[in-house]
N, C-alpha and C positions, 0 to 999 in steps of 0.2 A: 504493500500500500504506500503509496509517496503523499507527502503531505506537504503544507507551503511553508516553503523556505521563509527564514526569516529576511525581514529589509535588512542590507547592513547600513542602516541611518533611520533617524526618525521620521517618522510622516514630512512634519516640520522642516527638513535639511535642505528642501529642493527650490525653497519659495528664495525669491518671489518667481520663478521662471516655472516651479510647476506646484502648483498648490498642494496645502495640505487634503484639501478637500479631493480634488482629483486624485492625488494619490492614495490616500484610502479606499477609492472605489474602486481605483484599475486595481489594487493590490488586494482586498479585500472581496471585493466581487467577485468581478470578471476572473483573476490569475485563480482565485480560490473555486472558482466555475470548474475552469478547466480539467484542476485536479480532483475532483469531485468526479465529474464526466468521467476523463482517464481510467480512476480506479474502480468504475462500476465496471464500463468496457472491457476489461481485461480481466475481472475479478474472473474465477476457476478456468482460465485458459494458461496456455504455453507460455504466455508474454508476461503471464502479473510475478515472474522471479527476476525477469529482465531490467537492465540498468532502463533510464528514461532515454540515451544516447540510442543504445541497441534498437529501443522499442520504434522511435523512429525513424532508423536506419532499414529497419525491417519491414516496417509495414510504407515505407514511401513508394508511391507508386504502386501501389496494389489498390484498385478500386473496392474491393469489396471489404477493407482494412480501412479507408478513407474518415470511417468517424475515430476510428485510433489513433492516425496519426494525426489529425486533426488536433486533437485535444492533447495528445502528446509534443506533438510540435510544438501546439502555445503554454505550454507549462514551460518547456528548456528553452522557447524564445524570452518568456517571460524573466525565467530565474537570469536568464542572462543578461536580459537587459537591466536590470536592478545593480547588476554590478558594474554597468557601465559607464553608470552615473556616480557624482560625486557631490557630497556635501557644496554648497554654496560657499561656505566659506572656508574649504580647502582649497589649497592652487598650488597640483602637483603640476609640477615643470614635464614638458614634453620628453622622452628620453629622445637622448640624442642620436643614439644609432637606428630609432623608427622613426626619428623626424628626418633622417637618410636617406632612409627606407622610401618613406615617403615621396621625397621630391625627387628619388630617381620614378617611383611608379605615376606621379603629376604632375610633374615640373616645377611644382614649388607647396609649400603648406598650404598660402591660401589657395592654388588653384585646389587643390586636395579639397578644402572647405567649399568652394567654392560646387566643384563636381559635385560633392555629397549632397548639398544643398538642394542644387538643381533635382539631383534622382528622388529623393526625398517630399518634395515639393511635387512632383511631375508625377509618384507614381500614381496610378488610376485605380479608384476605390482604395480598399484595406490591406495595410502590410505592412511588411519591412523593410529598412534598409539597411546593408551593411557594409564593412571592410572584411574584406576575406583574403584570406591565404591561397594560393593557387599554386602551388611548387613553392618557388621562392616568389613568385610575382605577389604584390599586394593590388588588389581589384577591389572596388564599390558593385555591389549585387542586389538590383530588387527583386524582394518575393512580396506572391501574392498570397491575400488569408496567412494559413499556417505555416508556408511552404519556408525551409531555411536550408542554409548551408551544408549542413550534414544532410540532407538529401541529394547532394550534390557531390559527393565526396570533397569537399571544400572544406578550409579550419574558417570558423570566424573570430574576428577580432576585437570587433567592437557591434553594435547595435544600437539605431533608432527607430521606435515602436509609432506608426502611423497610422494606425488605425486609429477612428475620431473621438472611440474614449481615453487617450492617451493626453485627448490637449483640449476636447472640445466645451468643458465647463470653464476654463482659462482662457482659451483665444478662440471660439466658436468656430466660424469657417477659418478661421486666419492661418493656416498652419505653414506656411513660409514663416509666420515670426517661430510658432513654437521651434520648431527647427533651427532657426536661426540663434536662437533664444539658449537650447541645449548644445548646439556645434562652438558658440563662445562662451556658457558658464559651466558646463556639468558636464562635461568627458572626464572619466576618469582615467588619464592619462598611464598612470602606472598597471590601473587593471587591462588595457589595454599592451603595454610594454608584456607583460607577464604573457600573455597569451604567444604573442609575438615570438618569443625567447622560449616560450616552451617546447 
């Protein structure tokens, strides 16, 4: 049975870029939804001994699996994205050998922000956006709904969550600012470095 990860911060760490209010619900609700759904799904089957990684590696692309990894997928998108953000008022410095990294894969950091921006803001309906691992290449990836990286054989690196209860009690249609908003306060730059490095 998987149960919800704790935030590493309080409701409160994110403001003023994402409310206490909104974070309680994507965190409390919706992420607490998922894992609810998850473990009925899977309860007296082959998958409920399975890590959460496996479970969606296994049933990606299997339509008739599709409410599994559905709800699988947005559990490990979720748990990940929680760590990708950062208290407001911490300001971990960029590591220097992924801000390298970086400007050889977009020619410079802001063009980086810049691209992420753009995919983020442009993807159509509900998703993700991410930095991902591709060999040694680092690449920006939109998925749609639940769809992530590890269905793809891909590492991810970092994560922003765009679907509209993410930002829509904060910035309603706005979501270029929310984006914009997270891409210069709340990367957590180290938990980003660590993935990197692993």
């Amino acid at each position: 049975m998987f149960t919800l990860s704790l935030l590493p911060y309080k409701e409160t760490a994110l403001e003023p870029y994402i409310s206490a209010k909104t974070l309680s619900f994507h965190y409390s609700k919706h992420h607490q939804a998922y894992i609810d759904n998850l473990n009925k799904f899977i309860a007296s089957t082959e998958l409920e001994k399975e890590s959460l990684e496996n479970i969606v590696k296994i049933t990606a692309g299997q339509l008739e699996k599709a409410v599994i990894f559905n709800n699988a997928a947005q559990v490990y998108n979720h748990d990940f994205f929680w760590k990708c953000l950062k208290p407001t008022m911490e300001t971990p410095a960029i590591d220097t050998e992924l801000e390298k990294a970086l400007i050889i894969a977009f020619g410079s950091l802001a063009n980086f922000y810049k691209e992420f921006q753009a995919a983020a803001t442009n993807l159509f309906g509900s998703g993700w956006v991410w930095l991902v691992q591709d060999g040694k290449a680092l690449k920006i990836m939109k998925t749609n709904d639940a769809d992530n990286p590890l269905a793809h054989g891909l590492k991810p690196l970092f994560v922003l969550d765009v679907w509209e209860h993410a930002y829509y009690l904060d910035y309603q249609n706005r979501r270029a600012d929310f984006v914009a908003a997270v891409l210069q306060n709340l990367i957590n730059w180290n938990f980003v470095a660590a993935n990197w490095r692993a």
